[in-house]
C-alpha positions as CSV (number, residue, x, y, z in Angstrom):
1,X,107.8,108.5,111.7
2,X,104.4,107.5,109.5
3,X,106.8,105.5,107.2
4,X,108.4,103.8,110.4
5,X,105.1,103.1,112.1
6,X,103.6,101.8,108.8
7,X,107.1,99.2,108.4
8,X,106.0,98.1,111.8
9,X,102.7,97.2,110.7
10,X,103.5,95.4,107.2
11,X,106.1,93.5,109.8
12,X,102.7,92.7,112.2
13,X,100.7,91.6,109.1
14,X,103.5,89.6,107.1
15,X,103.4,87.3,110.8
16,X,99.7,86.6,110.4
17,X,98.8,83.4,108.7
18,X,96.8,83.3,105.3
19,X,94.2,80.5,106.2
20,X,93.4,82.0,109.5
21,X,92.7,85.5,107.7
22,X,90.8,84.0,104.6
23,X,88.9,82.5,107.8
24,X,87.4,86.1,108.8
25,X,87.2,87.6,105.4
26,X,83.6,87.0,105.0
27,X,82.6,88.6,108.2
28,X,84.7,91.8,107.7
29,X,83.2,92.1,104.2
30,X,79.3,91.8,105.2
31,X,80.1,94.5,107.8
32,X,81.8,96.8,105.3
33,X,78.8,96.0,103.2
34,X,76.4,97.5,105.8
35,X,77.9,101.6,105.6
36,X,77.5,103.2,108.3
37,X,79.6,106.2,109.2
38,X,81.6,105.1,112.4
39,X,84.7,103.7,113.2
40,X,83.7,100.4,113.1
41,X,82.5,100.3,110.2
42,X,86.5,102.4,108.7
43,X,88.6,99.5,110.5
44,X,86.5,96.6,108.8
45,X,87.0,98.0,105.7
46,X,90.8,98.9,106.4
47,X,90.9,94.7,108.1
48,X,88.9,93.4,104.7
49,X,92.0,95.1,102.1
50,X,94.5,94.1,104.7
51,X,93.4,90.3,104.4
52,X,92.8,90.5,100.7
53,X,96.5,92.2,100.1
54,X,97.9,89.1,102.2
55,X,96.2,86.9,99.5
56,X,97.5,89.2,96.6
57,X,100.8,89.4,97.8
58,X,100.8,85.3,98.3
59,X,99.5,84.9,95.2
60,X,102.1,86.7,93.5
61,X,105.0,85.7,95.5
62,X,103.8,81.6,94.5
63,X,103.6,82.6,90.9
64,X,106.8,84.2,90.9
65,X,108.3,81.0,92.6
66,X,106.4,79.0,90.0
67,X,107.4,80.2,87.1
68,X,111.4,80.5,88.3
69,X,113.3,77.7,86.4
70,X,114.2,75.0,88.3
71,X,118.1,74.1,88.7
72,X,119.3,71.1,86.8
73,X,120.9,68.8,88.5
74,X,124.5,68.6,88.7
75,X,125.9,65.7,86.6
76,X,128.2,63.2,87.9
77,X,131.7,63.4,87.1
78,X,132.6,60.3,84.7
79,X,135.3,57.8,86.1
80,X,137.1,57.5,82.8
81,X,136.8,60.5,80.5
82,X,135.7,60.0,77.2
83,X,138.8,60.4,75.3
84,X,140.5,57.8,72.6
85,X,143.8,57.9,71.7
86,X,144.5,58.7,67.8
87,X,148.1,58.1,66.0
């Protein structure tokens, strides 16, 4: 059940969109840097390492894709092959 419920929210997260998080990163990071010991204060710290984890896992997955070689193209069969006749 934990591991089912926690698919469900890596699912929810993977559907957000980076900018729109990076957006909001600041303001959940000044509230997690003001402690206070209250709910509010646990979910802006669990919202600012969701965000950044988004960015981490982008980052990897682009330098991953990046560093993947690319296909060469495929070469166009000749008309005529390259063969001479020899007696």
């Amino acid at each position: 059940m934990l591991e089912s419920a926690l698919e469900k929210m890596a699912e929810t997260i993977l559907g957000l969109d980076e900018p729109s998080l990076t957006m909001l990163l600041e303001k959940y990071k000044k509230r997690m840097e003001r402690f206070e010991p209250s709910k509010t204060w646990e979910k802006a710290v669990i919202i600012f390492f969701i965000i950044n984890a988004v960015r981490a896992k982008n980052y990897i997955f682009n330098e991953q894709i990046l560093q993947k070689p690319q296909a060469e193209p495929e070469k166009k069969p000749k008309k005529k092959p390259d063969l001479k006749l020899v007696k």
